[in-house]
N, C-alpha and C positions, 0 to 999 in steps of 0.2 A: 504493500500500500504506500500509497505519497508521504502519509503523515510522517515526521521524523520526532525523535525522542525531544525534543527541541518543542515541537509544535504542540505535542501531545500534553507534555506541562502547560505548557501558557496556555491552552485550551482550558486545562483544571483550574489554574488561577485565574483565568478568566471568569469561570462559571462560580467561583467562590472567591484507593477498596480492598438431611430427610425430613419431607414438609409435617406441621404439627399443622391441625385446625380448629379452629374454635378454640383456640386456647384465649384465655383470658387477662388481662393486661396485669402485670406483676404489683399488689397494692402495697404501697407505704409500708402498711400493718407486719407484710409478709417478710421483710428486709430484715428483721431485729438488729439490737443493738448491737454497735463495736465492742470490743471487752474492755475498750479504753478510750474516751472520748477527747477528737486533737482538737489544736487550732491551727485550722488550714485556711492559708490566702491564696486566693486563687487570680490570678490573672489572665483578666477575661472575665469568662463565667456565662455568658449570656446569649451566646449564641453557638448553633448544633451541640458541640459534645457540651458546655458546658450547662445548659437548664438542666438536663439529666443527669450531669453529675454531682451538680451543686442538691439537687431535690432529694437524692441519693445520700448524699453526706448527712443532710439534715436530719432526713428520717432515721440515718445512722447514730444520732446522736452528740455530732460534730459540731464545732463551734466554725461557721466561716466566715471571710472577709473575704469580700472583693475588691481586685483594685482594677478602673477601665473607667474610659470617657463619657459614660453616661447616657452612647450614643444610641444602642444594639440593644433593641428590648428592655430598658429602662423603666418601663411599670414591675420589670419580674423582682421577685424579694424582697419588697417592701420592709420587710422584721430583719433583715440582715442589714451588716455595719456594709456600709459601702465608701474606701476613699478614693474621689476622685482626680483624673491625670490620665496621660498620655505619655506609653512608652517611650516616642518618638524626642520628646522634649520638655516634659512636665514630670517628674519622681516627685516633688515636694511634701504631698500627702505623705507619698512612701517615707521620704527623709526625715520626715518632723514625726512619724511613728518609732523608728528606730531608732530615731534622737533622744524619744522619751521614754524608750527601754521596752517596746513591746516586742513580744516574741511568737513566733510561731511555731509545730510542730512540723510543719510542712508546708511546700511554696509549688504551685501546682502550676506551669506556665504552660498556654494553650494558645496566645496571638503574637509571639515574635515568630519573624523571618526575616528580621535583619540583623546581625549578629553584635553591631555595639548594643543594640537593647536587652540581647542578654547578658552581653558583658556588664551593661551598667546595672540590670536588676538584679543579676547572680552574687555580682560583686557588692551593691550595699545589702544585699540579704545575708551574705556568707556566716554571718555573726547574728545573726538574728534568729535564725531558724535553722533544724538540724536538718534538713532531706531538700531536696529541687527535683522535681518532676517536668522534663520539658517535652514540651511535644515537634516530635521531628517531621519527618515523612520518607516515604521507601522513593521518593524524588530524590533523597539525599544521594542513593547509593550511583557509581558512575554511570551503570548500563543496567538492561534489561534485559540481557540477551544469554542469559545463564538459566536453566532449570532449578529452582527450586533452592535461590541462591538464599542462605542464613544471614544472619547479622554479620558474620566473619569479611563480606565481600567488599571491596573496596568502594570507599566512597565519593561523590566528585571533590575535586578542586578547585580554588580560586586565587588569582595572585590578590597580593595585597591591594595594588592598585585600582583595582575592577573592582573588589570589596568596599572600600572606600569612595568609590565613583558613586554606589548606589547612597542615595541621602533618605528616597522616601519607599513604599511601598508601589506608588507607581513606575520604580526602574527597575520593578525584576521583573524578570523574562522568564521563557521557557528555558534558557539557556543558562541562567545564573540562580535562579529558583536553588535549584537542587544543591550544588555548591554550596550555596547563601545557608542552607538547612542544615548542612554537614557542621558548615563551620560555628553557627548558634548551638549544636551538639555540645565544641567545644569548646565552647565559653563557660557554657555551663558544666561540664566537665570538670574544668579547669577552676573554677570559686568554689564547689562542692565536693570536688574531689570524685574521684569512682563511688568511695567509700558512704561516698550522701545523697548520688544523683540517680536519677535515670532518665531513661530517653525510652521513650516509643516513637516508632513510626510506623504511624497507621498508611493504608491504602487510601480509597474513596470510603467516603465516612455516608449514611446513608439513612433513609428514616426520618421521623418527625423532625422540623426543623430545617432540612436541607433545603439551602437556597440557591443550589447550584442545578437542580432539577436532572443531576446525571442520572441517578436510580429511578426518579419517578419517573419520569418515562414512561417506562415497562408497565407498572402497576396502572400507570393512566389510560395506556394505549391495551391493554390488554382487559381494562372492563369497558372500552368503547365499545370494543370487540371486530367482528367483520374480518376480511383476511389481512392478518397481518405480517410484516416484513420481516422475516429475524436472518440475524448476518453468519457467511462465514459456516463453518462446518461445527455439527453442532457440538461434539467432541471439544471444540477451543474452551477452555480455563476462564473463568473468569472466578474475582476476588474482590471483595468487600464486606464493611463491616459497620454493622448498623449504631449509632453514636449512641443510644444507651445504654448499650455491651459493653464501647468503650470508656463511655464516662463511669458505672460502674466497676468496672477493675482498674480505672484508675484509682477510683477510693480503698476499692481493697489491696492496689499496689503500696498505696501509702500507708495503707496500717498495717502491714509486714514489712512495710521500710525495705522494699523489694530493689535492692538495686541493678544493675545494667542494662543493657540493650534491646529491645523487643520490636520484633515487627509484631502491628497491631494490625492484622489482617484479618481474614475470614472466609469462607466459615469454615469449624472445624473439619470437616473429609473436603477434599477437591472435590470441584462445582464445575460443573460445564455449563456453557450458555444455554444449552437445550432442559438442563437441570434446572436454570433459575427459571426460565420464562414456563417450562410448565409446571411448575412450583407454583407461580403467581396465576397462571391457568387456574388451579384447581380451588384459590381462593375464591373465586367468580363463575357466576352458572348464567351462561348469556352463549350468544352463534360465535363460534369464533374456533379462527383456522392457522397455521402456520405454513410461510412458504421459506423455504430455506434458498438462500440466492447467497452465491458463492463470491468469495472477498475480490477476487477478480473484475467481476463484472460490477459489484459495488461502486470501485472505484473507477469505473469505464464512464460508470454514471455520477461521477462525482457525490458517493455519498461514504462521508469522511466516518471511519471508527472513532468510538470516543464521541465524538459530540454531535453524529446523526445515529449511530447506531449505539446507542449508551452502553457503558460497563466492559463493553466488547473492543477487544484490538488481537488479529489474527498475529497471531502465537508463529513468525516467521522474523530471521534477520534480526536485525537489533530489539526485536521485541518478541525472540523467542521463550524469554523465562519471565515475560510479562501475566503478572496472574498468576505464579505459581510461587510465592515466596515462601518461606520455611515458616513456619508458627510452631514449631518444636517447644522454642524455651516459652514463646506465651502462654501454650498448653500447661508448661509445667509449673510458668507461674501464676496458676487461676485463670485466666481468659476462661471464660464462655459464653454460648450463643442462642440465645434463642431462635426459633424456630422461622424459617425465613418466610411461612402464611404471615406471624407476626408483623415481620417488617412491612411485608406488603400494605398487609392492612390499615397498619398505623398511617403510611405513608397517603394510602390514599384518604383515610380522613383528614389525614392535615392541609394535605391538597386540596380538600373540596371547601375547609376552613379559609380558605384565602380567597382575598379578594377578587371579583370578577377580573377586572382588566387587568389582576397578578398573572390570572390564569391561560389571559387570552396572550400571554406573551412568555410561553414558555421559555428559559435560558437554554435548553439542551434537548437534543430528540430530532427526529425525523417528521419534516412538515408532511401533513396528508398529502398536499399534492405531488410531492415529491415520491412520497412514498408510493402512491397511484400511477405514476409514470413509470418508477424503475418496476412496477409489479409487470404492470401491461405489456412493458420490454422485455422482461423474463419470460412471460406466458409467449409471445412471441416467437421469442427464439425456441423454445422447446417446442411449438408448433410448427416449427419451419423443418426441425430436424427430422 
């Protein structure tokens, strides 16, 4: 396919990865309490992984602060301490807290990607709080084109120079993304030591909340119903993990003070494309068909992996070991998953929660008409032969 590994990320930053049913949404009640209740600040907090984590921690019995600009769902935790500031060039809240001796048990960072922000949060935290939880991404790592490559595999680079060029969030690329995420790894790293930190890097994060519309898609397009398009052979990997999985093990990474490296992927057994979309099939009882149209002709019809055909990128060349990363040690350190009816479902109620003209401008997904033409072009050709 065209896309390159380049494109493929700034596509993701632009847009912001065995069926159960009827199962029932996991209550408060069910969670019980930690054996030991922390104080965790969280940075962030307020959008995809962190409502779910943060509502997670509470009903855990947790004490948390957030610190974030006030910008990103601002009605949410009203009963929680919130000080306000901007990574970017505002710590003061942070500064005049640690000035006046407050402490934390844990410092849970969820919106840096640019690496002096972690330097400069890690570094006035280092003394404040014993753990740093930063959140990376498997963009860190250099390539994609390895099977089922572990945390061990190398990750990109950046000279200093290039580092220093980026001032705001609007100069990262597809290109410097991943780099930029290595190098916030170590920052924080580096103020917390091994001995205090960790790092996950999730995939596509997916589920209530997501405002990147890569996963909903599928659930959207799949209770329209009618025939619809799925890419690529059905056998290709695909990987994701729905954000109140992972905002959940992150609370419980923090109260085993879990430290090292985790890709925060999913789900647990390898998933094929044809595994998710009739997975989400069987949540929905309506007409509805599957044409399998091959990555070749996809792209004859200009219709791009990743941000026409969501989740999906055919598993060849630089993007052989796309989708298949290792979750060994996340396995081992607690990860789990609920059942991916779950996701679905959640997703499309969140979806239908949003506003009309949110909805009538999808971020990600294959437009009907487009999707009608490359069908009509398929049926064609297989009529000709």
């Amino acid at each position: 396919m065209s896309t390159s590994r380049r494109d493929f990320v700034q596509l993701s930053i632009l847009a912001g990865g065995a069926v159960g049913l009827g199962l029932a949404k996991r209550a408060e009640s069910d969670v019980g309490s930690a054996r030991e209740p922390l104080k965790i600040l969280v940075l962030g907090g307020t959008g995809l992984i962190g409502p779910p984590m943060v509502r997670y921690a509470v009903a855990r019995g947790h004490e948390i602060t957030l610190f974030n600009r006030g910008k990103t769902n601002s009605h949410l935790f009203p009963d929680l301490e919130k000080l306000r500031g901007d990574r970017d060039d505002n710590l003061t809240a942070l500064e005049d807290a640690v000035a006046a001796g407050r402490r934390w048990d844990a410092v849970i960072d969820n919106t840096a990607s640019i690496p002096r922000w972690v330097a400069a949060s890690a570094g006035l935290l280092k003394d404040a709080a014993d753990y740093y939880l930063y959140t990376s991404s498997v963009s860190a790592y250099a390539d994609s084109s390895t099977p089922g490559a572990d945390e061990t595999a190398p990750v990109g680079t950046i000279s200093p120079e290039d580092e220093a060029a980026v001032k705001t969030t609007k100069e990262i690329t597809g290109e410097n993304y991943g780099p930029l995420k290595a190098r916030c790894e170590e920052e924080a790293r580096t103020a917390f030591t091994d001995e205090r930190s960790c790092v996950v890097r999730p995939g596509l994060i997916v589920g209530p909340g997501d405002y990147s519309d890569r996963f909903s898609y599928w659930p959207v397009r799949i209770f329209k119903g009618g025939e619809v398009m799925a890419p690529g052979d059905p056998n290709d990997p695909v990987q994701f993990i729905d954000a109140r999985d992972l905002g959940e093990w992150y609370i419980h990474l923090v109260e085993h003070g879990t430290t090292g490296i985790f890709n925060g992927v999913g789900p647990r057994s390898p998933m094929s494309i044809a595994g998710m979309l009739y997975g989400i099939r069987a949540t929905v009882s309506n007409d509805i068909s599957f044409t399998w149209v091959d990555a070749d002709f996809l792209e004859e019809h200009e219709v791009q992996p990743w941000s026409h055909m969501t989740v999906w990128v055919p598993p060849i060349g630089e993007y052989a070991g796309f989708s298949t990363s290792s979750i060994d040690r996340a396995l081992e350190a607690g990860l789990t998953f609920r059942p991916l009816a779950d996701t679905a479902t959640a997703t499309i109620e969140y979806w239908n929660s949003l506003p009309a003209d949110r909805r009538a401008k999808a971020r990600a997904g294959c437009p009907s008409e487009l999707e009608e033409k490359v069908l009509e072009a398929w049926h064609n050709r297989e009529n000709s032969e």
